[in-house]
ROSENU-664312 format. One record per residue (C-alpha): residue number from 1; x, y, z. Coordinates in Angstrom, 2 decimals. Example, Ala and Ser with C-alpha at 12.3 -4.5 7.8 and 13.67 -1.06 7.14 Angstrom:
! ROSENU-664312
(1,(12.30,-4.50,7.80))
(2,(13.67,-1.06,7.14))
This chain:
! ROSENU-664312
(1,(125.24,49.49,203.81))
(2,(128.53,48.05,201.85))
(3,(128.90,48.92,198.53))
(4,(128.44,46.08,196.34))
(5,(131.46,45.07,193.34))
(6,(130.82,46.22,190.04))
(7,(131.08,42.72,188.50))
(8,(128.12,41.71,191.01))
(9,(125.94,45.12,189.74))
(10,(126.51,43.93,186.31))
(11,(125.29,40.39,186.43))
(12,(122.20,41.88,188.78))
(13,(121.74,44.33,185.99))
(14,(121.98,41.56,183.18))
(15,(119.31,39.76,184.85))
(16,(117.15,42.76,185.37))
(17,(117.64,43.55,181.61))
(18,(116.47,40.09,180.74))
(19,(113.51,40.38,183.07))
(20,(112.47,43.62,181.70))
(21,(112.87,42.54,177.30))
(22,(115.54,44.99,177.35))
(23,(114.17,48.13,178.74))
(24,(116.98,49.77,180.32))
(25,(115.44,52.18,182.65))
(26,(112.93,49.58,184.18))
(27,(116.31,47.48,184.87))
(28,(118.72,50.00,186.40))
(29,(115.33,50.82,188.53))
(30,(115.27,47.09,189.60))
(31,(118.44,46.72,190.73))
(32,(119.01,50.54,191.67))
(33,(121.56,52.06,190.04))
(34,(121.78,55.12,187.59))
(35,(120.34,55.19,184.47))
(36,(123.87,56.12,182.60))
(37,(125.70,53.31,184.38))
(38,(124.80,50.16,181.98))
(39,(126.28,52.59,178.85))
(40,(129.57,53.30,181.10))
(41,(129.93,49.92,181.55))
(42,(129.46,49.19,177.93))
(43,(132.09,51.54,176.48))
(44,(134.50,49.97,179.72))
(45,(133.48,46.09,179.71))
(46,(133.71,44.67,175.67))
(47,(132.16,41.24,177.29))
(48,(129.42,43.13,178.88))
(49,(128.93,44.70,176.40))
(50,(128.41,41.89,174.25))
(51,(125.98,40.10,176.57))
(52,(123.81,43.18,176.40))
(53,(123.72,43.24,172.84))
(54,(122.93,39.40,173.30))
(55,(119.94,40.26,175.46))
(56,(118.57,42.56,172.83))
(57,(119.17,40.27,170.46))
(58,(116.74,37.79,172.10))
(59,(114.19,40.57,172.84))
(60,(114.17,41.28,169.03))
(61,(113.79,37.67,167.73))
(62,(111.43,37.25,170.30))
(63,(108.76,40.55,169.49))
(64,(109.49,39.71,165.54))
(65,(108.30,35.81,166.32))
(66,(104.94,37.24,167.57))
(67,(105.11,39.86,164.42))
(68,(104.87,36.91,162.07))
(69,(102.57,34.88,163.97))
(70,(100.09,37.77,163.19))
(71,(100.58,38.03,159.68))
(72,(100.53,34.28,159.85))
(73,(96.91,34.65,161.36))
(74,(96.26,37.20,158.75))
(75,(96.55,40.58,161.02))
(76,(96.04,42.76,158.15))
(77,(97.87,45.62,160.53))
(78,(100.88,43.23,160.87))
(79,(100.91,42.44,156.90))
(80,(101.61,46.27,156.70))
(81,(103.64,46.94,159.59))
(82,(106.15,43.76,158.16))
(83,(105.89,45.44,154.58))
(84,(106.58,48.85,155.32))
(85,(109.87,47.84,157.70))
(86,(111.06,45.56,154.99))
């Protein structure tokens, strides 16, 4: 088997990471590399780096969308979650 180029790892890794909201195990699983690879890359690649960060980003403003869609509804857990985190 031929080893594949780091750049190519990374962008299969990006898309696992996007695939998975962000979970970094379930990603590195997907595309089968080692757990501690994605932070290597992260303290060596500023740009991948960045489009990690980006990725959690969107997994954040996605989870706290459905957060205030509950308290919209009323979700008297999700009134107190949101007031105890803010």
């Amino acid at each position: 088997m031929t080893q594949q180029k780091p750049h190519i790892k990374k962008e299969k890794f990006l898309d696992a990471l996007e695939k998975t909201m962000g979970i970094v195990s379930q990603a590195t699983k997907r595309v089968g590399i080692d757990r501690t690879t994605p932070y290597r890359w992260m303290k060596e690649d500023d740009d991948f780096k960045a489009r990690v960060e980006e990725i959690q980003n969107v997994v954040l403003d996605f989870a706290e969308s459905k957060l205030f869609n509950l308290v919209d509804e009323g979700q008297p857990a999700a009134v107190i979650f949101l007031l105890k985190t803010k």
